[in-house]
C-alpha positions as a LaTeX table, in Angstrom:
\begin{tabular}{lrrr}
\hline
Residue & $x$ (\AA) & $y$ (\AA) & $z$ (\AA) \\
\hline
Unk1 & $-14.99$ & 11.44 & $-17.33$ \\
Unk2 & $-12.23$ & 13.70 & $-15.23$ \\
Unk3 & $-12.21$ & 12.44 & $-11.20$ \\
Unk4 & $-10.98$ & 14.77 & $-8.87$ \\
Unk5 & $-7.32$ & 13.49 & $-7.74$ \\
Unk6 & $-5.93$ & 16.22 & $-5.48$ \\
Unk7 & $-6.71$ & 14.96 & $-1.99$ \\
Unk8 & $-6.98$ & 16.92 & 1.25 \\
Unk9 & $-3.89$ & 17.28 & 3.25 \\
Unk10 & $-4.59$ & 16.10 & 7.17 \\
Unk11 & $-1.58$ & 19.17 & 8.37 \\
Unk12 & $-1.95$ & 21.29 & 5.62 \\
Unk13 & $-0.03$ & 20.83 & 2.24 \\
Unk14 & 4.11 & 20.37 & 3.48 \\
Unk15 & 5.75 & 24.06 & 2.62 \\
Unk16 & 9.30 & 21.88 & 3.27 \\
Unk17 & 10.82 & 20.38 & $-0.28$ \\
Unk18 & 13.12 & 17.50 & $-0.04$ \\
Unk19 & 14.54 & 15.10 & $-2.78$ \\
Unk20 & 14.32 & 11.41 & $-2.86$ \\
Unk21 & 15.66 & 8.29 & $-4.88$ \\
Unk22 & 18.74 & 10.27 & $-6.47$ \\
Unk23 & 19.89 & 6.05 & $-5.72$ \\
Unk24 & 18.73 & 3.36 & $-5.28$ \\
Unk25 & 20.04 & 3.14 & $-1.35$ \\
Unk26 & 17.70 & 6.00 & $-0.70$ \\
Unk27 & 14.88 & 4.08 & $-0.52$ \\
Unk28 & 15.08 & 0.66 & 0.68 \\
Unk29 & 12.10 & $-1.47$ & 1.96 \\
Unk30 & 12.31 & $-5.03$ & 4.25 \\
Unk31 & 9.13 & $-7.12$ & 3.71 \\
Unk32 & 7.92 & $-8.17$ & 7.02 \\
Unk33 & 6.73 & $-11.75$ & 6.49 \\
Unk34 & 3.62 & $-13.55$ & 7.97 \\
Unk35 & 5.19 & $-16.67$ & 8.85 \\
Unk36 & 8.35 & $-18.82$ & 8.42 \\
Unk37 & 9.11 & $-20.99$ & 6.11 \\
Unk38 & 8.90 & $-25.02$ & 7.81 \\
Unk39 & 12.20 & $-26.28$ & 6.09 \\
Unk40 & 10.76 & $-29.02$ & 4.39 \\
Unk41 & 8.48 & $-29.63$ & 0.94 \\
Unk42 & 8.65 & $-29.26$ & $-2.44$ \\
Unk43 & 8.57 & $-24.79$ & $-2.70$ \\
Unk44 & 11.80 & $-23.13$ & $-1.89$ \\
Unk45 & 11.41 & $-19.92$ & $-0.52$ \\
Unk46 & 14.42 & $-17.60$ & $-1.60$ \\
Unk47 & 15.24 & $-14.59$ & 0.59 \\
Unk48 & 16.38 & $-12.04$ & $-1.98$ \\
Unk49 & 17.97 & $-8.78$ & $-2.40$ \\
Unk50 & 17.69 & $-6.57$ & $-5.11$ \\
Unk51 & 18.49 & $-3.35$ & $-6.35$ \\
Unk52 & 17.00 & $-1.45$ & $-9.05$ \\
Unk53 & 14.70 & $-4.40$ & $-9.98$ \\
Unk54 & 11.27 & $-5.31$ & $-10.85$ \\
Unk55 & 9.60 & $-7.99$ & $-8.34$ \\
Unk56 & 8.13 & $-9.28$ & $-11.77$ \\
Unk57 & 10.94 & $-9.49$ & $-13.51$ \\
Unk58 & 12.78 & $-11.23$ & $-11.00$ \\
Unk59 & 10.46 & $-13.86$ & $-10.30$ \\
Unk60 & 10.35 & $-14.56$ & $-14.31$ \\
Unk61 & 14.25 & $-14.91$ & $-14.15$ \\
Unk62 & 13.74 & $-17.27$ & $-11.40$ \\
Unk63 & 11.15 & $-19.25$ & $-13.39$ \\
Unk64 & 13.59 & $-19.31$ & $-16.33$ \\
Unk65 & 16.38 & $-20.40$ & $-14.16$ \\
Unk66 & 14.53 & $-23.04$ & $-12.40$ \\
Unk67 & 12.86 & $-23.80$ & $-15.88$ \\
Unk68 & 9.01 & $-24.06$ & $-14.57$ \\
Unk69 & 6.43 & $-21.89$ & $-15.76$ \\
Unk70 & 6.30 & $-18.76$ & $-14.42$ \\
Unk71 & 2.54 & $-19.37$ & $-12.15$ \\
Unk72 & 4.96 & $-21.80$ & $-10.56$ \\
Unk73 & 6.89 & $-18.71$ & $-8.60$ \\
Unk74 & 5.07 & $-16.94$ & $-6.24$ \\
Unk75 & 5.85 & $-13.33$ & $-3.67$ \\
Unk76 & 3.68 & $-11.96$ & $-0.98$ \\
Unk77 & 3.91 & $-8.58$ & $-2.74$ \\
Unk78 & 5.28 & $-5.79$ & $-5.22$ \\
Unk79 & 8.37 & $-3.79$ & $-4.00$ \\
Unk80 & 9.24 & $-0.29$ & $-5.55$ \\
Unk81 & 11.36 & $-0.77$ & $-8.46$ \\
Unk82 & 13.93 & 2.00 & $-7.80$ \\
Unk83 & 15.24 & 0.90 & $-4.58$ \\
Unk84 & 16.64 & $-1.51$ & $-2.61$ \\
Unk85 & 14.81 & $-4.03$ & $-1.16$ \\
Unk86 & 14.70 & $-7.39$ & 0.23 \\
Unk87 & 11.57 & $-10.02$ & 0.23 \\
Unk88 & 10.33 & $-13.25$ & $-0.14$ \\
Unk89 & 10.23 & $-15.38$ & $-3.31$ \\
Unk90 & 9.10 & $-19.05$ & $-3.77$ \\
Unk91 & 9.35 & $-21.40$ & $-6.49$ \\
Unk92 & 8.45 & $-24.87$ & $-6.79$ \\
Unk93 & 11.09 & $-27.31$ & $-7.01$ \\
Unk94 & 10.93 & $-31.39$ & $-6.63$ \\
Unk95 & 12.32 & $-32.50$ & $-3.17$ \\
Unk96 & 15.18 & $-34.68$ & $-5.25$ \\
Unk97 & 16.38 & $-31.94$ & $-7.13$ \\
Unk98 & 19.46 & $-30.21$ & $-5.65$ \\
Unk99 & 20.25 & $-26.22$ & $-7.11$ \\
Unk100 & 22.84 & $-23.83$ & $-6.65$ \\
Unk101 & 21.28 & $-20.79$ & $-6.05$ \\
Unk102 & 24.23 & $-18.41$ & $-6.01$ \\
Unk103 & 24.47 & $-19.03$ & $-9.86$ \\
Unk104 & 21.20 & $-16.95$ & $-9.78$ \\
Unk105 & 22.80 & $-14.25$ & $-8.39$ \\
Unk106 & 23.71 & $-11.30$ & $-10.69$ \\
Unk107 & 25.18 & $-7.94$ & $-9.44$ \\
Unk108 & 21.78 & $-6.81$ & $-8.50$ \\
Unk109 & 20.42 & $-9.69$ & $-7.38$ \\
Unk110 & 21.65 & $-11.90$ & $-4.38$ \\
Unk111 & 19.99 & $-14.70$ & $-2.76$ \\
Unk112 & 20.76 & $-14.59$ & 1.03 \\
Unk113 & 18.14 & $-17.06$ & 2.13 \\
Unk114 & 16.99 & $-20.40$ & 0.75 \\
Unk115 & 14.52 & $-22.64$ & 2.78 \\
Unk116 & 11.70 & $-25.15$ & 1.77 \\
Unk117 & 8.19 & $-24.79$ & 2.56 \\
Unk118 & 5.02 & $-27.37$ & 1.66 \\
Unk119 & 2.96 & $-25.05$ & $-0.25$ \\
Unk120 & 3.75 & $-21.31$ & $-2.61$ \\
Unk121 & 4.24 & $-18.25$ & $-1.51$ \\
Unk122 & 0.72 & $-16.23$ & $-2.14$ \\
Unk123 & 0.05 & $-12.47$ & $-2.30$ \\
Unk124 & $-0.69$ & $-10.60$ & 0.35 \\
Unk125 & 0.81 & $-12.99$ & 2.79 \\
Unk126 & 2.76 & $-10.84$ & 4.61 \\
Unk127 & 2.18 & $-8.74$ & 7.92 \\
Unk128 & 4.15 & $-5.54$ & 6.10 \\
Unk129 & 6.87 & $-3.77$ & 5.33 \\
Unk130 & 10.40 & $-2.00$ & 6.44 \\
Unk131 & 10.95 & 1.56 & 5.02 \\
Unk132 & 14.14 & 3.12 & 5.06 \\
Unk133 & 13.98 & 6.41 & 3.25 \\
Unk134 & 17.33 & 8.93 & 2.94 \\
Unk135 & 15.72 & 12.14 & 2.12 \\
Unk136 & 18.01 & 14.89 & 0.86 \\
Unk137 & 18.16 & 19.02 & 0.29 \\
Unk138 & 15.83 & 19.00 & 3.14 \\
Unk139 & 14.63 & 22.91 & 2.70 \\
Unk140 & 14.23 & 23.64 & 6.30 \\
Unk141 & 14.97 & 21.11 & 9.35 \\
Unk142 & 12.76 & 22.53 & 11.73 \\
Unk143 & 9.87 & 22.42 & 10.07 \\
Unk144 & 10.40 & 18.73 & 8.29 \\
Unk145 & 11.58 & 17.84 & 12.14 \\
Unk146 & 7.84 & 19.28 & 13.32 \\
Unk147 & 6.03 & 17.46 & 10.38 \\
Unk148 & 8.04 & 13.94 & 11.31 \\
Unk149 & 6.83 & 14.48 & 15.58 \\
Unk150 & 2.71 & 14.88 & 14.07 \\
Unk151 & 2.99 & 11.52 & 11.49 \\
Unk152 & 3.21 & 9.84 & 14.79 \\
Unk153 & $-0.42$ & 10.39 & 15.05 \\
Unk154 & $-1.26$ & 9.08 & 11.88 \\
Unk155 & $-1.44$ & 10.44 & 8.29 \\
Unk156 & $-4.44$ & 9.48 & 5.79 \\
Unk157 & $-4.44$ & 5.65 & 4.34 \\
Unk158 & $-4.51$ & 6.74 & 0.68 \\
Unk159 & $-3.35$ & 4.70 & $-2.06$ \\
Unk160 & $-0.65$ & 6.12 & $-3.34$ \\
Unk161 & 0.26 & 7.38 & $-6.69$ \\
Unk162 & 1.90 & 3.71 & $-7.88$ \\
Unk163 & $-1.53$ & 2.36 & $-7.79$ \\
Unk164 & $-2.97$ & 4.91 & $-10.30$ \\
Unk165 & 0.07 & 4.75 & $-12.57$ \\
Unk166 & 2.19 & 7.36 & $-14.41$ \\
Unk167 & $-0.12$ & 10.18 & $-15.27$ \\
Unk168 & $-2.86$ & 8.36 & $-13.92$ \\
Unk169 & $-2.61$ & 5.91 & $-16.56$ \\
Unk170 & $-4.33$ & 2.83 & $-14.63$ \\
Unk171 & $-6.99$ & 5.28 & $-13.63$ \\
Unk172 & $-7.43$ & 6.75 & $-17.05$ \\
Unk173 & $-8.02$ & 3.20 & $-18.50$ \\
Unk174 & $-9.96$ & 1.59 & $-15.78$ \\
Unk175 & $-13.03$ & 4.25 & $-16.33$ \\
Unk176 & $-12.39$ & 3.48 & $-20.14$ \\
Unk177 & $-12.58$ & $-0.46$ & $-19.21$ \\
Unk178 & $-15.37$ & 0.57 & $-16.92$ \\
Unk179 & $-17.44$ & 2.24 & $-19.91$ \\
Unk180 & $-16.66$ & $-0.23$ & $-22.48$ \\
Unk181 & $-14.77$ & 2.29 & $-24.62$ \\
Unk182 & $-11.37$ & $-0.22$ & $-23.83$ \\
Unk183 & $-11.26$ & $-3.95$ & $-24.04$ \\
Unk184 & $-8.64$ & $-5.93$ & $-22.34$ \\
Unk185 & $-7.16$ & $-9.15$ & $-22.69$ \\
Unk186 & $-5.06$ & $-9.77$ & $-19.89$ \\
Unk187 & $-6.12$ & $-10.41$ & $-17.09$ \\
Unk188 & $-3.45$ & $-8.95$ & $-14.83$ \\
Unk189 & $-3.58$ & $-5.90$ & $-16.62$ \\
Unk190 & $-7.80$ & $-5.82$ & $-15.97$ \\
Unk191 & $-7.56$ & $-6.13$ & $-12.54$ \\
Unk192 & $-4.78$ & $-3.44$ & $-12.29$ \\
Unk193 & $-6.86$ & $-0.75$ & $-13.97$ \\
Unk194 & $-10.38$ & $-1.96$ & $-12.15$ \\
Unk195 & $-8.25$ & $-1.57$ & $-8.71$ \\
Unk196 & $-7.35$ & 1.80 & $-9.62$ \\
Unk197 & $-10.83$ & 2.76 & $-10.30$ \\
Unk198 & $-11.87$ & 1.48 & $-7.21$ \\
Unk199 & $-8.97$ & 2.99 & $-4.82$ \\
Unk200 & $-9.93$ & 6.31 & $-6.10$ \\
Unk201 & $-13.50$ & 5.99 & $-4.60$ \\
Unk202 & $-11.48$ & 4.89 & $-1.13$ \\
Unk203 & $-9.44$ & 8.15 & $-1.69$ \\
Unk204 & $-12.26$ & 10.27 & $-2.45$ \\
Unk205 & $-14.36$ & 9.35 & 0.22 \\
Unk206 & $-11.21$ & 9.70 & 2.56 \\
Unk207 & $-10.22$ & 13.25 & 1.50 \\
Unk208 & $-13.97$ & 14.48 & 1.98 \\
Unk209 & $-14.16$ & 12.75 & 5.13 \\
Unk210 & $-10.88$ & 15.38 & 6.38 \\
Unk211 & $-12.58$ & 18.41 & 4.60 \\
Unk212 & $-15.07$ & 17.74 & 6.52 \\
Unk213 & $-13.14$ & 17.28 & 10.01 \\
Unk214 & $-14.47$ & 13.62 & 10.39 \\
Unk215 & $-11.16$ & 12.45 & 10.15 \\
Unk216 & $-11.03$ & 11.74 & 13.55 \\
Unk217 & $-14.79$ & 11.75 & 15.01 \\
Unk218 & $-17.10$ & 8.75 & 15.46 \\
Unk219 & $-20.53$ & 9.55 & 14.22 \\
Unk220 & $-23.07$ & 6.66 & 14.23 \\
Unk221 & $-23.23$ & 4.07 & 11.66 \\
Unk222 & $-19.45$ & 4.34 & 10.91 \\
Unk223 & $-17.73$ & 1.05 & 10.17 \\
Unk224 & $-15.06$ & 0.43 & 13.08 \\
Unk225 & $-11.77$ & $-1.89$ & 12.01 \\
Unk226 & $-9.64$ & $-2.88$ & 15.22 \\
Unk227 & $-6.14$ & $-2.10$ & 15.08 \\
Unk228 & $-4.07$ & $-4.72$ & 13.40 \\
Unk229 & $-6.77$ & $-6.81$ & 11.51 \\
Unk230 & $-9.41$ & $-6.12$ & 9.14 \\
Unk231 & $-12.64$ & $-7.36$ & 11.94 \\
Unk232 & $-15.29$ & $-4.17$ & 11.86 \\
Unk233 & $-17.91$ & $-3.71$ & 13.33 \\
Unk234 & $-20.76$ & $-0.72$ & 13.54 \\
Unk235 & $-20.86$ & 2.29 & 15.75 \\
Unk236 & $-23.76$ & 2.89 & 17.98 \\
Unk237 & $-25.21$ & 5.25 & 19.26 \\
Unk238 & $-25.30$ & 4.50 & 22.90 \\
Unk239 & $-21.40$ & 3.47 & 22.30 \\
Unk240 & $-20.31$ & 6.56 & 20.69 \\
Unk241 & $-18.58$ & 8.19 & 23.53 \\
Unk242 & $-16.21$ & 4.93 & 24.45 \\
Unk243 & $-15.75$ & 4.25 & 20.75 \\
Unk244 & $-14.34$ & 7.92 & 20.49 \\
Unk245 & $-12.13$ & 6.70 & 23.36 \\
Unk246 & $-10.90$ & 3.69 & 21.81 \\
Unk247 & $-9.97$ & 5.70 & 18.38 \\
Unk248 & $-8.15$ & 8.34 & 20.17 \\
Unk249 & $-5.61$ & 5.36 & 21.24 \\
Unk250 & $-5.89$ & 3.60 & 18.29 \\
Unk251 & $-7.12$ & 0.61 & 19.93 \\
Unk252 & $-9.73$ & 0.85 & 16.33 \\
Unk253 & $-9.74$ & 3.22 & 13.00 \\
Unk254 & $-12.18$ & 4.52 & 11.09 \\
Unk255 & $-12.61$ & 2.37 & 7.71 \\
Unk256 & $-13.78$ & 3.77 & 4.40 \\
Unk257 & $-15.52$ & 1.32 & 1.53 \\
Unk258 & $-13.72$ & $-0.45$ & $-1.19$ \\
Unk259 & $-16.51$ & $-0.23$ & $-3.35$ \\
Unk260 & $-18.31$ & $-3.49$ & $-4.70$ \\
Unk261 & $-21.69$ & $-5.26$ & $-4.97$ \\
Unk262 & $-23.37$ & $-5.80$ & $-1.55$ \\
Unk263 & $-24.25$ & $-3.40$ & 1.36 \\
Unk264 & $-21.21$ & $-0.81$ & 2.68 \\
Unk265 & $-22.20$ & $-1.58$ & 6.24 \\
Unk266 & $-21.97$ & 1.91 & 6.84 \\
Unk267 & $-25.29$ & 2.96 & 8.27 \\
Unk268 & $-27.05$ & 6.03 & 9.52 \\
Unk269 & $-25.29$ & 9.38 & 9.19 \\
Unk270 & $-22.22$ & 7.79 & 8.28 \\
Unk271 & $-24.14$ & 6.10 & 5.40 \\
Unk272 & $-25.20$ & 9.46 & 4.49 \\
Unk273 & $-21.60$ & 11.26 & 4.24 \\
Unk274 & $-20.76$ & 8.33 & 1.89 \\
Unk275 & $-23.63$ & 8.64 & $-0.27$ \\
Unk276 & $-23.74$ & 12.39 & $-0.13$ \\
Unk277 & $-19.91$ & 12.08 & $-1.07$ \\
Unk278 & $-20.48$ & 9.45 & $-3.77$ \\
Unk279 & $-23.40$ & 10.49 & $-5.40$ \\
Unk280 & $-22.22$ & 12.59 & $-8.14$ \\
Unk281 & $-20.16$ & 9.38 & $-9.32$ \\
Unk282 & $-22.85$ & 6.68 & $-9.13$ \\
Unk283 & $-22.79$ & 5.34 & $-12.27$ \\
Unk284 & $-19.02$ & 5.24 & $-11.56$ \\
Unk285 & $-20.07$ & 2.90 & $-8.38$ \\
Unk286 & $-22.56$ & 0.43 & $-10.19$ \\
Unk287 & $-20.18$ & $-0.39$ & $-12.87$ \\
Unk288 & $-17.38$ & $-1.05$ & $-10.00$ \\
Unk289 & $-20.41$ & $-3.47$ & $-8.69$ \\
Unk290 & $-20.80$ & $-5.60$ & $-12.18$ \\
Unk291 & $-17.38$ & $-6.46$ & $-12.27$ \\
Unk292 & $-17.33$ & $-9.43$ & $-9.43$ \\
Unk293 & $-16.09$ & $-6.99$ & $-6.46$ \\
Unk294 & $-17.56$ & $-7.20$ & $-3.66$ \\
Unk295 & $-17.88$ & $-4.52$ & $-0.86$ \\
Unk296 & $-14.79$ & $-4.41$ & 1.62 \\
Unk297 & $-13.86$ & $-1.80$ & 4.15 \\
Unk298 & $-10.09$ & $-0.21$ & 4.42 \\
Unk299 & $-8.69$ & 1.65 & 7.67 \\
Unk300 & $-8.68$ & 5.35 & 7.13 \\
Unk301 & $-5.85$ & 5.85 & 9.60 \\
Unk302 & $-1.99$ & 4.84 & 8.38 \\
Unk303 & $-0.33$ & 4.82 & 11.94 \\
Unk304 & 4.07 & 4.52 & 11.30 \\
Unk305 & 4.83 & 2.09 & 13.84 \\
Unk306 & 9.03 & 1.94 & 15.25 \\
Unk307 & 9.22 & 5.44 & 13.20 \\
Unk308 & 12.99 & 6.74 & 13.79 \\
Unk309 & 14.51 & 9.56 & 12.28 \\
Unk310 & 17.97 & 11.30 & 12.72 \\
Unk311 & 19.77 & 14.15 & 10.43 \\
Unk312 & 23.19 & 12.54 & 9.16 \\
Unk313 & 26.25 & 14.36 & 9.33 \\
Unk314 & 25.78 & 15.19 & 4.93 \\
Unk315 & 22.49 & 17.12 & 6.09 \\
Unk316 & 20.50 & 14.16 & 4.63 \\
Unk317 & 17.58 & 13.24 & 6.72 \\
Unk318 & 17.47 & 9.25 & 7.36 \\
Unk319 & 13.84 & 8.27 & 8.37 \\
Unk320 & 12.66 & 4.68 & 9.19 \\
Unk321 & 8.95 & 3.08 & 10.12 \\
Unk322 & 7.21 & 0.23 & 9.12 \\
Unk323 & 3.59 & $-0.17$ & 7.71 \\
Unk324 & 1.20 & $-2.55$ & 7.56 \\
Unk325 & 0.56 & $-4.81$ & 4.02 \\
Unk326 & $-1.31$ & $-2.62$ & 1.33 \\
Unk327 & $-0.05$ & 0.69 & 2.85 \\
Unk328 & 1.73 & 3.19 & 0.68 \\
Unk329 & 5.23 & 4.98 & 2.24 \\
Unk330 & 4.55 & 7.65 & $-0.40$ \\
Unk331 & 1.57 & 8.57 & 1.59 \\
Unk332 & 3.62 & 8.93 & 4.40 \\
Unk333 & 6.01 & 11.03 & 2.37 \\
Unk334 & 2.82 & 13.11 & 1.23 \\
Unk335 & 2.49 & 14.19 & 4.21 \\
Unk336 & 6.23 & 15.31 & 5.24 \\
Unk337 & 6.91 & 17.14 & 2.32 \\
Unk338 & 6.93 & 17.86 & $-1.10$ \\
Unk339 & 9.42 & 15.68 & $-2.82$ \\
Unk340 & 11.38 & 17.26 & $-6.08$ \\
Unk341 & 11.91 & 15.87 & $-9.23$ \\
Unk342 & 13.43 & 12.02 & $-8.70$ \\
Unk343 & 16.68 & 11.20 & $-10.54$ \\
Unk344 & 14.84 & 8.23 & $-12.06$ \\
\hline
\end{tabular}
């Protein structure tokens, strides 16, 4: 089974061309955390930089340093591999035990905070993320200077390309795992390729949702999410007009399903765009629903908060926002041009 992956554009496909990650330093992301650390019980929480590196990887070098088994480290979430980024690691380590973190270090890897907290570090608790991205051969200013002034309205809250893997890979073998045609073991790598499967139903029903200019209109049934959390609630009729209001200033977003058993809680015509949208890849659907998920709803709208942006003196453009957990920067990027081949 082939799934349609080009999504719709919300200005039009970029006609601008720019390159990104020729080094690491081009792309360098600050995890945003959810809390602070107390300064007392038996997890350390290790600020870390790193560049070029694998959040995986890392946190198995830490386990192997700190000799406990690997579920003993924990991180609030992936970073890009080729970049430069600095986030949040714990590990668990008894209160009378005394380590010297700095032999950890490595020329890639340096440990600038260390602070102990009662319990580990889970994912997804963090409240985002930092991007600073150096894009360079920007093909014309102007026009990448116009695209940067209309992201401030918002661009589309696809997954990005990461989550479907190289070639679609993750996709590719999550409809296999879907079908039975692929068995899997491990069960990191199961939920990676089920994820996929289901993201690209979020996508889909995103990119028909613009192609159908409902990107930005209310109809009734439509599952609001208020700005900043994930608390929905339905649309109304009689509330239509002053939730059409409260969109236009982002006060709420549209949401979209992340498909799974149970009810979508979209209802009336905006249960009948997702059907209509959905129904030629139903069977896709009920198998997404017999693997434990259960329905959730995602924001439609990716809104770069603190965006910046300034042309350097090399002709290099030097843009910075920050996004909220489980947003993509690529998407961003989709959206501001067409990036060239990466030096990685």
């Amino acid at each position: 089974m082939e799934l349609p992956t080009q999504y719709q554009y919300l200005y039009g496909k970029p006609q601008v061309t720019a390159k990104i990650r020729q080094q690491p330093e081009d792309f360098q992301v600050t995890e945003i955390p959810s809390f602070e650390p107390e300064g007392d019980g038996e997890h350390v929480f290790l600020y870390i930089r790193k560049v070029g590196e694998n959040t995986d990887w890392v946190a198995k070098q830490l386990a192997n340093f700190c000799q406990v088994p690997v579920k003993d480290v924990g991180y609030a979430g992936k970073k890009d591999r080729h970049a430069v980024t600095e986030q949040w690691f714990s590990v668990r380590v008894p209160l009378t035990r005394v380590v010297t973190w700095s032999l950890f270090e490595t020329e890639t890897i340096k440990v600038l905070k260390a602070v102990r907290h009662p319990r580990k570090l889970r994912l997804g608790s963090l409240a985002g993320n930092r991007f600073t991205l150096r894009l360079r051969d920007v093909s014309d200013a102007e026009a990448f200077k116009a695209r940067l002034e209309k992201i401030v309205d918002g661009v589309p809250n696809y997954f990005g390309e990461q989550r479907f893997g190289f070639e679609g890979g993750n996709l590719h073998k999550g409809l296999a795992l879907l079908s039975g045609e692929l068995k899997e073991r491990q069960r990191h790598k199961k939920g990676l390729y089920i994820s996929a499967v289901r993201s690209w139903v979020f996508n889909h029903v995103l990119s028909q949702r613009i192609t159908e200019g409902l990107w930005a209109k209310v109809v009734t049934g439509d599952v609001m999410m208020l700005a900043g959390t994930q608390s929905i609630f339905s649309a109304t009729d009689p509330e239509l007009n002053d939730l059409q209001n409260r969109l236009d200033s982002f006060d709420i977003h549209l949401s979209g399903p992340l498909w799974g058993r149970g009810a979508s809680g979209a209802a009336d015509e905006s249960l009948l765009f997702e059907q209509r949208t959905l129904d030629p890849w139903e069977s896709v659907c009920e198998r997404l629903e017999h693997v434990g998920l259960r329905q959730e709803r995602r924001a439609l709208r990716l809104v770069p908060e603190h965006l910046s942006f300034e042309q350097e003196a090399s002709g290099c453009w030097l843009v910075s926002f920050e996004l909220p957990a489980g947003a993509f920067a690529t998407s961003v990027l989709r959206e501001l041009c067409v990036v060239g081949q990466e030096s990685n």
